[in-house]
BAPA-27705 format. One record per residue (C-alpha): residue number from 1; y negated, z negated, x. Coordinates in pm, 1 decimal, m for minus. Each point is the difference from the previous one (the first is absolute). Example, Ala and Ser with C-alpha at 12.3 -4.5 7.8 and 13.67 -1.06 7.14 Angstrom:
% residues 2
{1, {450.0, m780.0, 1230.0}} {2, {m344.0, 66.0, 137.0}} 
This chain:
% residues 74
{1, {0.0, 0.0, 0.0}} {2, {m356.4, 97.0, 112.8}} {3, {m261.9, m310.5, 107.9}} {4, {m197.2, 99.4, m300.9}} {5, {294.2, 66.1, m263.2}} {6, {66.3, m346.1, m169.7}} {7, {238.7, 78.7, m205.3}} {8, {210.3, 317.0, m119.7}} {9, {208.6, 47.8, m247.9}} {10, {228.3, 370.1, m117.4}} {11, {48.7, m33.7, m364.8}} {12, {299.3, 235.5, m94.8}} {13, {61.3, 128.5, 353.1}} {14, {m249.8, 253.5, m110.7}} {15, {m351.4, m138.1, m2.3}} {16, {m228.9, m204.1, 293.3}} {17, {m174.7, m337.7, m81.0}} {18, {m250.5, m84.1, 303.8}} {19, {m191.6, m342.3, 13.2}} {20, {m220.0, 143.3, 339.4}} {21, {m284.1, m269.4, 100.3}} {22, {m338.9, 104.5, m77.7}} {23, {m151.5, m338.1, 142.0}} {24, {124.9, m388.3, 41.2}} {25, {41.6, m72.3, m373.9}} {26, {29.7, 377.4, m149.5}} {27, {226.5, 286.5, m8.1}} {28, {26.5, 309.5, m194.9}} {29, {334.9, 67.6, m198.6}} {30, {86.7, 364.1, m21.9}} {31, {294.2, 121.8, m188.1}} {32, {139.4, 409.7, 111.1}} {33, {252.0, 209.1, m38.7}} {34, {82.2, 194.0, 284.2}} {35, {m395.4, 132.8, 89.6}} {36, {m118.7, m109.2, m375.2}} {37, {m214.7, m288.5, m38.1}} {38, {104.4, m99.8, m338.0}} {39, {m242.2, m354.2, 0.9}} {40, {m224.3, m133.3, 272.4}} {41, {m149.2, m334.8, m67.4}} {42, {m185.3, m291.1, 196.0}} {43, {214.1, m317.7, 6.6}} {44, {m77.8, m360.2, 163.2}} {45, {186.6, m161.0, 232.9}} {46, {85.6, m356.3, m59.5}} {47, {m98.1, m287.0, 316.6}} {48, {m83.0, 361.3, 222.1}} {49, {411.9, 90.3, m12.3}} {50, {24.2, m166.7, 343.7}} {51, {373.0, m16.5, m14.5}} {52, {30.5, 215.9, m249.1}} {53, {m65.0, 67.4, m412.6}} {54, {m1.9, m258.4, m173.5}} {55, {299.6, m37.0, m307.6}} {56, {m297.8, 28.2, m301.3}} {57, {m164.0, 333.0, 209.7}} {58, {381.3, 182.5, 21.8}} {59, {46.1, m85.1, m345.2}} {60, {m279.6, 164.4, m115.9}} {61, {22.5, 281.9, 221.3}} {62, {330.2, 40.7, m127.1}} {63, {m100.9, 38.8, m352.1}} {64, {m281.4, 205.3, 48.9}} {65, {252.9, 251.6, 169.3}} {66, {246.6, m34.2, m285.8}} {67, {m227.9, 91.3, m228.1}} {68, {m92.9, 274.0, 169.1}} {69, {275.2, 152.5, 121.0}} {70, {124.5, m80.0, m391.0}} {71, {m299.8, 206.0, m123.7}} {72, {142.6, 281.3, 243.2}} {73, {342.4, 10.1, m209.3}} {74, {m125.6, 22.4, m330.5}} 
């Protein structure tokens, strides 16, 4: 994982979920398929992610890509 990735995710095998730093206590989340930006949002980042995301960030990470990558299937 890149310094500035804090967290990733593949949803299906077949889609991307990045968490990439944008400053100490920020991030941007961007969902993709292969080159496709399906969703790009700006995310916080709990106590600065120092060792990592916290448990209430990955949660809602994780349902904001669910939904999304729901939204895809329908």
């Amino acid at each position: 994982m890149q310094d500035n990735v804090a967290w990733t995710s593949s949803p299906d095998g077949r889609y991307e979920v990045n968490v990439t730093r944008t400053d100490d206590y920020h991030g941007e989340l961007t969902i993709s398929e292969g080159n496709q930006v399906l969703n790009r949002k700006p995310v916080g980042l709990s106590y600065g992610a120092i060792f990592g995301p916290d448990v209430a960030d990955v949660t809602d990470w994780q349902r904001i890509a669910v939904e999304c990558v729901d939204g895809q299937k329908s």
